[in-house]
C-alpha positions in Angstrom: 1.1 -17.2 -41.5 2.4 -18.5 -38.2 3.6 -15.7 -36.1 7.9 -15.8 -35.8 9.4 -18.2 -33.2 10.6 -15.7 -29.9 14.0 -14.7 -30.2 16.0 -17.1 -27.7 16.7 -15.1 -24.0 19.7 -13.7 -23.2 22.5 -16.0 -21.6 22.9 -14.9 -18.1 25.4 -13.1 -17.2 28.9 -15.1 -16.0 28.8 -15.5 -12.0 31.6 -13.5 -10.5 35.0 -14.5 -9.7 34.5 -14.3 -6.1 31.5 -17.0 -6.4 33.5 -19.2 -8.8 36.9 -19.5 -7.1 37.0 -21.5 -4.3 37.8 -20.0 -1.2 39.7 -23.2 0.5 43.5 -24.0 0.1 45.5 -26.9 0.2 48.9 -25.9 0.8 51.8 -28.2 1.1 55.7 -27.6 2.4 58.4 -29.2 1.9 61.6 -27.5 4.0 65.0 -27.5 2.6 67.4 -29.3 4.0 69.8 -26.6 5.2 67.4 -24.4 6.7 65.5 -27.5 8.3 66.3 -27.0 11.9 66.0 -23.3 11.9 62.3 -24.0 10.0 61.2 -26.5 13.1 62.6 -24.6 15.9 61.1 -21.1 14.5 57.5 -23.0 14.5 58.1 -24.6 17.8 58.8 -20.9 19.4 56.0 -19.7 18.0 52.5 -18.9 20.6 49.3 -19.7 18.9 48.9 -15.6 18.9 52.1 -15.6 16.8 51.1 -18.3 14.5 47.8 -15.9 14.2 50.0 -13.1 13.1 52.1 -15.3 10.8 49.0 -16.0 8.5 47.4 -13.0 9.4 43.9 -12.2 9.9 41.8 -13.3 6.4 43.1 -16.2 6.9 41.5 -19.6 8.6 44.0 -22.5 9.4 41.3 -25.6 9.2 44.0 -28.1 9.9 48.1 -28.7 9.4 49.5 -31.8 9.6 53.6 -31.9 9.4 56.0 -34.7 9.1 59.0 -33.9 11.2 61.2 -37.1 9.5 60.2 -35.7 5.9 60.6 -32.3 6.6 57.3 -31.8 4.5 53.4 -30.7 5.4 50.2 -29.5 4.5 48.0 -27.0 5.7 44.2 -26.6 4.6 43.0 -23.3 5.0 40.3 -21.2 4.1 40.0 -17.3 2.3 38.8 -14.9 0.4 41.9 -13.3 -0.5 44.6 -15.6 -2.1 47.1 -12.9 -1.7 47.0 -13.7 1.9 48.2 -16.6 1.2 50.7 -15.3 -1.3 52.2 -12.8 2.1 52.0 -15.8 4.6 54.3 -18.0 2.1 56.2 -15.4 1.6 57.4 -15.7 5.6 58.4 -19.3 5.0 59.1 -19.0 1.3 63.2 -18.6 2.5 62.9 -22.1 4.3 60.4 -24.3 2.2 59.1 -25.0 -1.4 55.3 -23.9 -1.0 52.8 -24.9 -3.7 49.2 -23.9 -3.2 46.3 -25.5 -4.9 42.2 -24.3 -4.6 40.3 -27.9 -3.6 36.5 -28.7 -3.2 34.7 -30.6 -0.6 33.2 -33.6 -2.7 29.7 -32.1 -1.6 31.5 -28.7 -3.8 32.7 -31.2 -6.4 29.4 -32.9 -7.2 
């Protein structure tokens, strides 16, 4: 009699979180209307050593691009802790509607 097919090999295990989730951030602004001139002239006080302190130190601003007229933005940055992100909207969250979304590189992507 043939011998018995090898049982099949485990699955391996699930690759943690950390490798999974992306660690760069999209995150767009849009300033209300009230608080809009307060919102600009904050940021245009600001040093580059005080912007460093507003985001703090796990994160890295890649770029930020901001439309003045539209009172809107977006930042890409990069992380490994999204509840840095979570604190440095919270500093702006008074002024602006912040939404931020995980993206891929299309090198990531494919």
């Amino acid at each position: 009699a043939p011998a018995p097919a090898p049982a099949p090999a485990p699955a391996p295990a699930p690759a943690p979180i950390e490798d999974i989730m992306p660690s760069t951030y999209m995150v767009t602004f849009k300033l209300d209307r009230p608080s809009l001139v307060d919102a600009w002239s904050n940021f245009a006080a600001m040093t580059e050593a005080d912007d460093a302190a507003d985001h703090g130190p796990k994160i890295k601003v890649l770029c930020r691009y901001s439309d003045l007229c539209g009172a809107k933005g977006v930042c890409i940055c990069e992380t490994d802790d999204v509840s840095a992100i979570g604190a440095w909207g919270c500093n702006w969250a008074p002024m602006a509607e912040i939404d931020v979304t995980p993206v891929l590189t299309d090198k990531e992507a494919r």
